[in-house]
NULODO-457952 format. One line per field, with one value per residue (C-alpha): residue number from 1; chain; x, y, z. Coordinates in steps of 0.25 Angstrom, whole numbers. Layout:
mike: NUM / ... $
panu: A / ... $
east: X / ... $
north: Y / ... $
up: Z / ... $
//
This chain:
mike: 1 / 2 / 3 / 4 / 5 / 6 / 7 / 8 / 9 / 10 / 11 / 12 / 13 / 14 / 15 / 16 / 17 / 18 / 19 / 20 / 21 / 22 / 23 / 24 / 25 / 26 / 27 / 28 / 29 / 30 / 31 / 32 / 33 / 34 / 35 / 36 / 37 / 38 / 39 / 40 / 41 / 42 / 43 / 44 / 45 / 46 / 47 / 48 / 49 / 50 / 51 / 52 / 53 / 54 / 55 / 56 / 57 / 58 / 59 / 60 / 61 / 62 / 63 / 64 / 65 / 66 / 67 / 68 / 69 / 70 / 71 / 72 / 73 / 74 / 75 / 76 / 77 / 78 / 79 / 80 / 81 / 82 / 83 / 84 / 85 / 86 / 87 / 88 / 89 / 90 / 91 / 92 / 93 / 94 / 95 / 96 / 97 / 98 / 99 / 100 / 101 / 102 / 103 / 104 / 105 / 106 / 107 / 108 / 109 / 110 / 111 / 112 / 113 / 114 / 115 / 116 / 117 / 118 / 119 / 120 / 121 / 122 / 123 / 124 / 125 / 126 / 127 / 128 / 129 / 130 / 131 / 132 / 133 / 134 / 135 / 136 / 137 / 138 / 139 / 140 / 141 / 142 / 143 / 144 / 145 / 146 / 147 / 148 / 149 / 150 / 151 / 152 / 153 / 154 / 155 / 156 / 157 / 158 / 159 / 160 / 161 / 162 / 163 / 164 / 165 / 166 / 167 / 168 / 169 / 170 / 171 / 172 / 173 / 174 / 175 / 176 / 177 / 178 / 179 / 180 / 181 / 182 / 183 / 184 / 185 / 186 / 187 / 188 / 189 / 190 / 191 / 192 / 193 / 194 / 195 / 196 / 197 / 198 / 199 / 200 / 201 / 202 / 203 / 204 / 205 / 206 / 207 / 208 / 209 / 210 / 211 / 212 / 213 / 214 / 215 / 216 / 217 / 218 / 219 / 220 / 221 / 222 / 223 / 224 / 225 / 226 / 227 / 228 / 229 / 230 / 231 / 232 / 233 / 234 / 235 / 236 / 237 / 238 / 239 / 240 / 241 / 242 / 243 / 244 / 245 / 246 / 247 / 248 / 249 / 250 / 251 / 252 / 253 / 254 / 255 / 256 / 257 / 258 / 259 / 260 / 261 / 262 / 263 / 264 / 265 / 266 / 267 / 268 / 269 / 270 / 271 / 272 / 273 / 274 / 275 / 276 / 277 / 278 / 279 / 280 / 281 / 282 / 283 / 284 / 285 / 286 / 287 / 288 / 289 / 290 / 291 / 292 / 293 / 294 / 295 / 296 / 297 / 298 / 299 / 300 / 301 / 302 / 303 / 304 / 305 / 306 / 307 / 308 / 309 / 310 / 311 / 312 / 313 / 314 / 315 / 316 / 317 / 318 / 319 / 320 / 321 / 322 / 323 / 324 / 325 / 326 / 327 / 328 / 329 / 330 / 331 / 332 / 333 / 334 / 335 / 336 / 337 / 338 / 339 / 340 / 341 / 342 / 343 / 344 / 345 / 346 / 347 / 348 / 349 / 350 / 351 / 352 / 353 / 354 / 355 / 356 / 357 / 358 / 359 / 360 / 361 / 362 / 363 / 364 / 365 / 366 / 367 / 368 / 369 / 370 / 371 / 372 / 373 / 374 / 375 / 376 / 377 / 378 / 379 / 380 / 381 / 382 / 383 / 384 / 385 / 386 / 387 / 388 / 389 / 390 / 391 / 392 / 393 / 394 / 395 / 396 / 397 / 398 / 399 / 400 / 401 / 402 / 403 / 404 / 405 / 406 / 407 / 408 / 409 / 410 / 411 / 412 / 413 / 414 / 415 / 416 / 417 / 418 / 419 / 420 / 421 / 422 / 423 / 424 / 425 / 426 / 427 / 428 / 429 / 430 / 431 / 432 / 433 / 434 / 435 / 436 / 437 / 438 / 439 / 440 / 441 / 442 / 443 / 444 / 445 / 446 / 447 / 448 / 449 / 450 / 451 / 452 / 453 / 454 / 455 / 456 / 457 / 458 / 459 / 460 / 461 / 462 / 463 / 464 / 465 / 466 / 467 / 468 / 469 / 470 / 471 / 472 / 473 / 474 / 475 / 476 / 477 / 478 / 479 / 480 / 481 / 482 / 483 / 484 / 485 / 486 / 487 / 488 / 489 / 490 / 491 / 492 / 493 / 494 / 495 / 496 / 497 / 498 / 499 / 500 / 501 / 502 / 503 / 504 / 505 / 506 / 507 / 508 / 509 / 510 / 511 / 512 / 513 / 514 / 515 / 516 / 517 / 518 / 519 / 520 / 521 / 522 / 523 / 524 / 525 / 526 / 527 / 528 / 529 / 530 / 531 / 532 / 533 / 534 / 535 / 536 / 537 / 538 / 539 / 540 $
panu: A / A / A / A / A / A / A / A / A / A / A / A / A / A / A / A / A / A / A / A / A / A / A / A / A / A / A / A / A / A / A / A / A / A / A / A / A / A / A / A / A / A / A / A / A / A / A / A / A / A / A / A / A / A / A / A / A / A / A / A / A / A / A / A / A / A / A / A / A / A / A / A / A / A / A / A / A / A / A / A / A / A / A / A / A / A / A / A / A / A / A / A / A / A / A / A / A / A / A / A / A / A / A / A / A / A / A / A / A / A / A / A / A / A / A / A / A / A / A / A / A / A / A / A / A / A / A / A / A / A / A / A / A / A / A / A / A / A / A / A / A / A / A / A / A / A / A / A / A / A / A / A / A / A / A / A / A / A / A / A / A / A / A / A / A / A / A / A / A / A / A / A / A / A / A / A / A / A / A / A / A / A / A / A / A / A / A / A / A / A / A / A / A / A / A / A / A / A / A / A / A / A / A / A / A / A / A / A / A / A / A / A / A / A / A / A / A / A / A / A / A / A / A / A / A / A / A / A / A / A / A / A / A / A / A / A / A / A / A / A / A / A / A / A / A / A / A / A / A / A / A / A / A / A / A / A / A / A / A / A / A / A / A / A / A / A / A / A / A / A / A / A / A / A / A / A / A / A / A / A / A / A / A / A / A / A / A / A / A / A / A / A / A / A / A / A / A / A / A / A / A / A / A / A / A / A / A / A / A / A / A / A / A / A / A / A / A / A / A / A / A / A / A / A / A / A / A / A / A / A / A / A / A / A / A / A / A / A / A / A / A / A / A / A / A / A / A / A / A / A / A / A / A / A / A / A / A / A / A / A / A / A / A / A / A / A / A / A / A / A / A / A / A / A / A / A / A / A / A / A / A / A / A / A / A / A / A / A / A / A / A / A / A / A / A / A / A / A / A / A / A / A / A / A / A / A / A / A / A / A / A / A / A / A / A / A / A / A / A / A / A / A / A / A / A / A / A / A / A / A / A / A / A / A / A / A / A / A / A / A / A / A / A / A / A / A / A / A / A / A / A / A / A / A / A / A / A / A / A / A / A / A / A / A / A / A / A / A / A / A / A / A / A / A / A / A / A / A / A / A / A / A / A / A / A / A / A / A / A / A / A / A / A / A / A / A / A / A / A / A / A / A / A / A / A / A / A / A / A / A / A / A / A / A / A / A / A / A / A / A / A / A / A / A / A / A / A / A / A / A / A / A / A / A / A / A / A / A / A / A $
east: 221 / 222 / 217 / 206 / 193 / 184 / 194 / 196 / 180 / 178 / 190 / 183 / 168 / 175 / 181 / 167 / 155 / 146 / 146 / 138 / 145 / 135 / 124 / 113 / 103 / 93 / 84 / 83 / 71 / 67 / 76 / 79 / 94 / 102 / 114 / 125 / 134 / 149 / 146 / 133 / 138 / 151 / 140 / 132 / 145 / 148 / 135 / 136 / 151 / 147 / 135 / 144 / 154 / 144 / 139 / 153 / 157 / 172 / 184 / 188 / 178 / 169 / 153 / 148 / 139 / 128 / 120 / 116 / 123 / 118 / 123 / 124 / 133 / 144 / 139 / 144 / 157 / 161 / 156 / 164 / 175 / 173 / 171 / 183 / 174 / 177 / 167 / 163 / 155 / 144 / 140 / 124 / 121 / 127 / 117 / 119 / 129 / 138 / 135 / 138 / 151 / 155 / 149 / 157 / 169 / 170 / 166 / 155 / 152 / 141 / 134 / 126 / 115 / 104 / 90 / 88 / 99 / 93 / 88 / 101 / 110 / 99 / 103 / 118 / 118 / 116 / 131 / 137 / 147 / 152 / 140 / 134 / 130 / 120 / 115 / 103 / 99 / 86 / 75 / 74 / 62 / 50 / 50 / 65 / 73 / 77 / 93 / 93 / 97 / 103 / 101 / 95 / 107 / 97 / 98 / 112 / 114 / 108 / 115 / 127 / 136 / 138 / 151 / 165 / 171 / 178 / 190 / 202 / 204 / 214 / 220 / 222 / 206 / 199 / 189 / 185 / 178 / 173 / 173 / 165 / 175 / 173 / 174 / 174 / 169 / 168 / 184 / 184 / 196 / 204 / 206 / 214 / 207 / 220 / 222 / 208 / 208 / 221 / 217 / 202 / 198 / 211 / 217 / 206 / 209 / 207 / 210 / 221 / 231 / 229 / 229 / 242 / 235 / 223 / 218 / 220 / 209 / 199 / 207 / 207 / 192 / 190 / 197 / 192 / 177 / 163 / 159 / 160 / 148 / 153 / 143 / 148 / 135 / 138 / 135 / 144 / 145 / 156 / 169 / 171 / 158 / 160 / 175 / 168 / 161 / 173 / 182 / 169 / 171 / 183 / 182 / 172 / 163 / 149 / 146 / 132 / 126 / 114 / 108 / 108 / 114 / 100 / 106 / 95 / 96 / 112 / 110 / 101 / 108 / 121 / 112 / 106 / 120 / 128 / 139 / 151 / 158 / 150 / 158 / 149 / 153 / 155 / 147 / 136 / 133 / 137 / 128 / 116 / 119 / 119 / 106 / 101 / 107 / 101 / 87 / 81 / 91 / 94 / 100 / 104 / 113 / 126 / 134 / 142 / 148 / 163 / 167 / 159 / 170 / 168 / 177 / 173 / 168 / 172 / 164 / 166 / 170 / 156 / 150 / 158 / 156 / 142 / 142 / 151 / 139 / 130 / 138 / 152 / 157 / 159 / 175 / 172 / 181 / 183 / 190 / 199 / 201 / 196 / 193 / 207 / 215 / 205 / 207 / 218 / 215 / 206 / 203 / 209 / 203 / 207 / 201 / 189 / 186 / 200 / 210 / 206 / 202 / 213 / 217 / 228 / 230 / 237 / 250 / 249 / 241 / 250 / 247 / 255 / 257 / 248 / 260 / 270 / 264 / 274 / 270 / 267 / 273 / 264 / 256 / 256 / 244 / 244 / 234 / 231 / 239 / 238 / 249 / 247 / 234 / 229 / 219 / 223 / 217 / 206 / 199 / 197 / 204 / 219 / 219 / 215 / 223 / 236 / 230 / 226 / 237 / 252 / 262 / 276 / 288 / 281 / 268 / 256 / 248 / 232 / 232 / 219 / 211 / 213 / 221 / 229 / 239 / 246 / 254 / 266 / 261 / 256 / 241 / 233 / 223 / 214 / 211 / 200 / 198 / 207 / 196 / 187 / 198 / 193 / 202 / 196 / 206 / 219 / 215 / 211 / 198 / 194 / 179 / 180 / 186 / 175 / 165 / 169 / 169 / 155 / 150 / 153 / 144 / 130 / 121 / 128 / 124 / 133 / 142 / 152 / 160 / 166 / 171 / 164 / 170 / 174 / 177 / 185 / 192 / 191 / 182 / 174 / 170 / 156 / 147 / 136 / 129 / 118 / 112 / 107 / 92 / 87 / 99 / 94 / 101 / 118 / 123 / 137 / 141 / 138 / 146 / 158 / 157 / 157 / 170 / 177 / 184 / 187 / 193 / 201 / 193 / 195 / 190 / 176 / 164 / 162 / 148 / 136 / 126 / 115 / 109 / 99 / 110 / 123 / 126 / 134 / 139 / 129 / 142 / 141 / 153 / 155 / 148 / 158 / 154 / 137 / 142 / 151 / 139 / 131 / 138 / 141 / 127 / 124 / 135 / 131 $
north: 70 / 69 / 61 / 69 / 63 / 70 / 67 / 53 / 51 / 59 / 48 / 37 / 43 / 44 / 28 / 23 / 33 / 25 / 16 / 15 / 24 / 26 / 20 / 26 / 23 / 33 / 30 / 16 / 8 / 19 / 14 / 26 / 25 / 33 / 27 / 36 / 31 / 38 / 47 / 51 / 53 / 62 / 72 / 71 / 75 / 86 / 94 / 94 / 99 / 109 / 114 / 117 / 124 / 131 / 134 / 141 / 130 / 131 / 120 / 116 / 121 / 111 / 105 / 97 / 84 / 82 / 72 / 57 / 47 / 50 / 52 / 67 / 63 / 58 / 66 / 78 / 74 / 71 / 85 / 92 / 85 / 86 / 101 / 101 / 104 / 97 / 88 / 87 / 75 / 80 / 71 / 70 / 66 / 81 / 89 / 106 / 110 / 98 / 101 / 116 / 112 / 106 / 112 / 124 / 114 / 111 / 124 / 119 / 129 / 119 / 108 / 97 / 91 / 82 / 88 / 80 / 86 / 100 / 105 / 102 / 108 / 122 / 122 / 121 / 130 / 144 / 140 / 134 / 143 / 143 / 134 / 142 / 131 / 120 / 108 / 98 / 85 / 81 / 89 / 94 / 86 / 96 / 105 / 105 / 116 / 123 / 125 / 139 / 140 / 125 / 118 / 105 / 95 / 91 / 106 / 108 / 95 / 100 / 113 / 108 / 102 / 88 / 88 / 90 / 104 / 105 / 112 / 103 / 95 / 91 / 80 / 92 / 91 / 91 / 80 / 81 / 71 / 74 / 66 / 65 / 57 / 51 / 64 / 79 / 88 / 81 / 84 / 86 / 78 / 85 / 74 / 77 / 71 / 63 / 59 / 54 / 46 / 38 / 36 / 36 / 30 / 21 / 28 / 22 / 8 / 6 / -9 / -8 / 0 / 15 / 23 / 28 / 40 / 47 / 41 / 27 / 27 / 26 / 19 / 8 / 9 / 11 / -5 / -11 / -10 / -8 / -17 / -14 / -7 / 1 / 3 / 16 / 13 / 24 / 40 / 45 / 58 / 48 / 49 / 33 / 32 / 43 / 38 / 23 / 31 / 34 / 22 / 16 / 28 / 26 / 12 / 15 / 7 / 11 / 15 / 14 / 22 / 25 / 35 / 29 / 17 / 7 / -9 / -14 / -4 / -6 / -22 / -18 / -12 / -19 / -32 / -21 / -16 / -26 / -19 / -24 / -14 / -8 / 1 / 5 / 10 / -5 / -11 / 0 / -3 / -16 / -22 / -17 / -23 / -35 / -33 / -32 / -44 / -53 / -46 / -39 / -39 / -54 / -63 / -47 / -50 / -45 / -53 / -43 / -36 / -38 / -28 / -22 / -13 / 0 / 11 / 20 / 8 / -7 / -17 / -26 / -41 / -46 / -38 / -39 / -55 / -54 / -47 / -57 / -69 / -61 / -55 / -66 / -61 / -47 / -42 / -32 / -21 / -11 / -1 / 9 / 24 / 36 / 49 / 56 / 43 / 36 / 22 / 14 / 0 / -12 / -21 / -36 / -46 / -50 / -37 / -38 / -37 / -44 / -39 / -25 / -15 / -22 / -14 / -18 / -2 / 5 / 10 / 22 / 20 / 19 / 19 / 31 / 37 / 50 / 57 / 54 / 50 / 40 / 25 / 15 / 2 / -11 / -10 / 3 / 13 / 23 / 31 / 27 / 35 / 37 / 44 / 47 / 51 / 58 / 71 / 83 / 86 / 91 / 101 / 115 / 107 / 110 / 105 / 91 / 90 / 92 / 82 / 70 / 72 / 74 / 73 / 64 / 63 / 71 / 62 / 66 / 57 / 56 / 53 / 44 / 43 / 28 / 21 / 9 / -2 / -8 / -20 / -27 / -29 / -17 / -19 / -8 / -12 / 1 / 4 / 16 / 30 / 36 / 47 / 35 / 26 / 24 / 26 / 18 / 14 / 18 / 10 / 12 / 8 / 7 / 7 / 2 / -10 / -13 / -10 / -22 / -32 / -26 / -29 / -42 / -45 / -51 / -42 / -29 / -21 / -9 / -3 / 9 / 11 / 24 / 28 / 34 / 41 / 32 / 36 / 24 / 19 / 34 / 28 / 17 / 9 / 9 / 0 / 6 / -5 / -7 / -20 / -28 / -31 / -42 / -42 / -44 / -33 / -33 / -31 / -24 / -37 / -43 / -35 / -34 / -50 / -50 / -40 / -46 / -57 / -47 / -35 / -31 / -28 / -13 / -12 / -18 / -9 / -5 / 1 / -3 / 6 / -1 / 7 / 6 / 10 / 14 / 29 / 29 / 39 / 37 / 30 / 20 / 26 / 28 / 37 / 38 / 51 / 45 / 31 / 40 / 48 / 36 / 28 / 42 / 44 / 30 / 29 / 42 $
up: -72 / -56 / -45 / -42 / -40 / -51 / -61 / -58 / -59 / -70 / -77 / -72 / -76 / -93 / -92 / -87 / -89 / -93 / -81 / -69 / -57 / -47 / -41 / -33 / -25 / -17 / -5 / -1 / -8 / -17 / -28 / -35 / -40 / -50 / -57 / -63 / -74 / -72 / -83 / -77 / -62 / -69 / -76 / -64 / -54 / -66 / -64 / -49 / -49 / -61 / -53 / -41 / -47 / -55 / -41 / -37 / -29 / -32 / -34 / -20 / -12 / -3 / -6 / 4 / 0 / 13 / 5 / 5 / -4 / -18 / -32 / -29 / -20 / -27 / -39 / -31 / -26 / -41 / -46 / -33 / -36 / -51 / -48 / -37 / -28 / -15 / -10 / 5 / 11 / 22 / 34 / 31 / 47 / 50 / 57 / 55 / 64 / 58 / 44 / 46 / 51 / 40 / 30 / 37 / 40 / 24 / 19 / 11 / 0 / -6 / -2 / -9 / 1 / 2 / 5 / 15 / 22 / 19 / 31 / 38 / 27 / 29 / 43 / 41 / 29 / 36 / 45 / 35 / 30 / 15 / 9 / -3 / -13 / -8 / -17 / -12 / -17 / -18 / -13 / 3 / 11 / 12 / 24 / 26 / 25 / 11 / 9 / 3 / -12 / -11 / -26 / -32 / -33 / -47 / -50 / -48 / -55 / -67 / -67 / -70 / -82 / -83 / -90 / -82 / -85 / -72 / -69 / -68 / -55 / -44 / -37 / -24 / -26 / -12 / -8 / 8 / 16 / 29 / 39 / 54 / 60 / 74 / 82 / 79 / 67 / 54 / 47 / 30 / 26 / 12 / 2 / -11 / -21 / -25 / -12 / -9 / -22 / -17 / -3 / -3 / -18 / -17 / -28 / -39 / -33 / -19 / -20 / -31 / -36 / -37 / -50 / -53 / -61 / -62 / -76 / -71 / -64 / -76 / -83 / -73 / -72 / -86 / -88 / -75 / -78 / -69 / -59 / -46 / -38 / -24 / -16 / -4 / 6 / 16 / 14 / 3 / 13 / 20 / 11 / 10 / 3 / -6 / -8 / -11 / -24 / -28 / -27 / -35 / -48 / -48 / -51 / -61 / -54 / -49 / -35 / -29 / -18 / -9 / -2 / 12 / 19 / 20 / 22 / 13 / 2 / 1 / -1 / -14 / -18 / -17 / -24 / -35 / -39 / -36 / -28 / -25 / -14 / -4 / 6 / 22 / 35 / 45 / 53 / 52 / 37 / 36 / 48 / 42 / 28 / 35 / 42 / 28 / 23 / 34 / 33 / 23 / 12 / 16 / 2 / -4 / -15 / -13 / -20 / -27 / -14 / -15 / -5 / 7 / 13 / 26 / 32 / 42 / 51 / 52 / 48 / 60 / 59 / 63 / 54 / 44 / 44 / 45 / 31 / 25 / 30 / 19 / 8 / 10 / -3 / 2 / 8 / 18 / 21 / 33 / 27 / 34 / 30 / 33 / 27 / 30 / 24 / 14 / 13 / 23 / 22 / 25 / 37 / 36 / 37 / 52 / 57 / 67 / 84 / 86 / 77 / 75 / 62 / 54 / 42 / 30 / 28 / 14 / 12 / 18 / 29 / 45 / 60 / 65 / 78 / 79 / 86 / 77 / 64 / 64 / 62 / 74 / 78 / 75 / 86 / 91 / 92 / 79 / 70 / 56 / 45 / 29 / 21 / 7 / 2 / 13 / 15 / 15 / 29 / 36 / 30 / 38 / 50 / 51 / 65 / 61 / 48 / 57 / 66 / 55 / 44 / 43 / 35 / 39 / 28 / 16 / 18 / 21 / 32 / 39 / 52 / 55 / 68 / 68 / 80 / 73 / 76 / 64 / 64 / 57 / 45 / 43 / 46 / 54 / 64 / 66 / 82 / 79 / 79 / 88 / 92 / 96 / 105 / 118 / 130 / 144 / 155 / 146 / 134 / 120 / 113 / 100 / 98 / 85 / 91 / 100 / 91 / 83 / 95 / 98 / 83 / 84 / 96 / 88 / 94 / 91 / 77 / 80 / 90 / 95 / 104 / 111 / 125 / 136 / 149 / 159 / 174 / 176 / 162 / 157 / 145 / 143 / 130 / 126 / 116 / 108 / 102 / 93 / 95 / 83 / 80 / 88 / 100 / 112 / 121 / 123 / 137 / 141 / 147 / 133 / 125 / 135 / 134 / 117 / 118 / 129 / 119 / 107 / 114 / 127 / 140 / 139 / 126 / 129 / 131 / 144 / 141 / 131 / 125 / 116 / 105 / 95 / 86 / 83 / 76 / 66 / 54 / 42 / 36 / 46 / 55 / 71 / 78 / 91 / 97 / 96 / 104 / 114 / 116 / 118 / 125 / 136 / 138 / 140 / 151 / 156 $
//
């Protein structure tokens, strides 16, 4: 046995098959569900990894998932990777020309989709290269589009066995994640299977000790016994969501999912199933549990929330506290990792407006010149840095794998896009995204440092901010606010006066855009290029 995904689920599925994995439930307040015992969800992966290779899908080539969260979702990960068949996430927001780039990009020859996605996946179909096997779930809304020859997901399901039989796997095994990033084409990051495992799923303990061997990860769940719920909130399409579900199988512990992000529906279900680790994308998730909690979904039992934790976004200080007035037993957690390093650490405590994204990094993780690779004094300006456990690279992009990995004395390392200080004992504190720092009157500024002193003004729900060209300082900083409910109106002059005492006088907006809200990933994540936009047009 190796680290390969597949196999270590499959281990995991024969110490505990008869308990409860996987929770789902379907449109809000219809109240359909389906629950899968780990038995039930390792047939169910087997007949969708037989069907495919029944289908002639072959061992290392790449199906794209374009679906909502759902139990085919995670039903046809496992049966890819049972079938080693590599597995590709698809951004479902992606309009045709971005889904025939990646669909090209990632040299789909199959794809499972959602019929609601239908007359999109039609359009793209005909440029789309390689794709020659197509699976929808669920049936297309009347009217729309047909996809030629595409098959039930129930039919395809149905067609294939339900017992293993798969050929022998690897721990060279490919698993890709596609991510957007903040500017450019969306890049499909290579994971081996061994190496996601370590740095994405914490090597079967993301808060312990690692498994020293393949088989003692069951053996670990097999003696530590169920209870504990997880509860991924944003699109399993984003790889931490996905990567959630499995840190909560390999526990042996039961996952919980729904279709969509709706406030009021989440905080059900978190009193219905009791959940005790819920993971979401900052401010942008969190906020509107909040709402819930002071409104409609006011005196919501969730009492068993032990852990509420984000990456991709902060949760900000303000935000963070307001929470903690409604659910005090709860630790929150900003997270910081990505999809090229997995997992590099957690925000301390003292981290906020004042002191910065804090973060009590791993092992492996360093700030390093980007020139030299080599690490920075305490104090000085670098770029995040994991060792170890890294991807393999870009795939289809040579250009940008020389760019973001490297190798230095026999190891091989991923260069992040995050600016970073770090200082004598060894604690990072994370500027932001290098592509993103504004430059006005020969200074650097990092939005996401403004952002948090604008969140914690009271009558600000949501903000970004981004550069715009500037005759005199080259470029200025520009708010994009989204007022909360009920705020009377929020002035230039009223926000430069809230920022004055928490940052430098560079840093503070120069410009104020109000809009009725702020556009974000469906993940919850910055949408730089939209606030740029906005904020350009606005000065213009």
């Amino acid at each position: 046995m190796e680290y390969n995904l597949a196999d270590l689920f499959e281990s995991v599925v024969d110490a505990v098959a008869d308990r409860e994995a996987l929770v789902y439930v379907d449109h809000p307040g219809t109240g359909a569900e389906r629950r899968l015992t780990y038995a039930e969800l390792d047939a169910a992966a087997n007949r969708i990894g037989h069907h495919l290779a029944d289908s002639g899908i072959r061992p290392g080539e790449h199906v794209g998932l374009h679906l909502y969260n759902g139990v085919e979702y995670l039903q046809t990960v496992l049966g890819c990777l049972k079938a080693r068949i590599v597995p590709v996430n698809v951004n479902y927001r992606y309009v045709e020309d971005e889904l025939v780039y990646l669909y090209r990009d990632a040299d789909l020859v199959a794809l499972v989709f959602d019929a609601e996605f239908t007359d999109r996946v039609a359009a793209a179909l005909p440029r789309s290269g390689r794709l020659r096997h197509l699976v929808r779930v669920g049936e297309a809304a009347p009217g729309a589009v047909d996809v030629p020859a595409s098959v039930a997901f129930a039919a395809a399901e149905a067609a294939g066995s339900s017992e293993r039989g798969f050929p022998a796997r690897s721990a060279d095994d490919q698993f890709i994640i596609y991510t957007g990033g903040t500017t450019g084409m969306p890049k499909g990051v290579m994971w081996r299977q061994e190496d996601l495992f370590f740095a994405g799923l914490g090597g079967g303990a993301p808060t312990g000790e690692p498994v020293r061997k393949p088989e003692e990860l069951a053996e670990r769940v097999a003696a530590g016994g169920a209870g504990i719920t997880f509860f991924p909130t944003p699109p399993l399409m984003h790889g931490t969501s996905t990567l959630t579900a499995f840190i909560g199988f390999n526990f042996g512990q039961r996952v919980v999912i729904h279709r969509k992000f709706v406030p009021e529906e989440v905080l059900r279900t978190v009193a219905k199933e009791r959940v005790n680790s819920m993971s979401l994308v900052g401010d942008a998730m969190l906020r509107p549990l909040i709402d819930a909690l002071r409104g409609p979904m006011k005196g919501t039992d969730c009492s068993s929330v032990f852990s509420v934790s984000s990456s991709g976004a902060i949760m900000s200080e303000t935000v963070r506290r307001q929470f903690r007035e409604l659910v005090p037993n709860a630790l929150l957690l900003n997270n910081f990792g990505s999809s090229e390093s997995g997992f590099n650490g957690t925000a301390t405590e003292d981290s906020g407006p004042e002191r910065g994204f804090r973060i009590q990094v791993n092992s492996r993780t360093r700030v390093v010149d980007p020139a030299t690779h080599e690490p920075v004094a305490a104090g000085a300006v670098g770029r995040v840095a994991q060792c170890g456990h890294v991807p393999l690279g870009y795939y289809n992009d040579p250009a940008k794998t020389a760019e973001t990995f490297f190798e230095k004395d026999g190891v091989r390392w991923v260069l992040l896009g995050d600016m970073a200080t770090v200082d004598e004992d060894g604690v990072v504190t994370v500027l932001g995204r290098g592509s993103q720092c504004i430059n006005t009157g020969g200074e650097k500024v990092y939005p996401e440092e403004v952002e948090q002193a604008l969140k914690s003004h009271p009558d600000v729900y949501d903000a970004l901010v981004a550069g715009v060209p500037d005759a005199t300082w080259g470029n200025h900083v520009a708010a994009v606010v989204q007022l909360r409910a009920g705020a009377e109106g929020l002035s230039l002059a009223d926000v430069q006066r809230h920022c004055r005492d928490r940052l430098a006088g560079y840093k503070i907006p120069r410009q104020l855009v109000l809009t009725e809200s702020v556009q974000r990933s469906p993940s919850g994540k910055a949408d730089y290029r939209w606030a740029r936009e906005v904020a350009t047009t606005a000065d213009g």
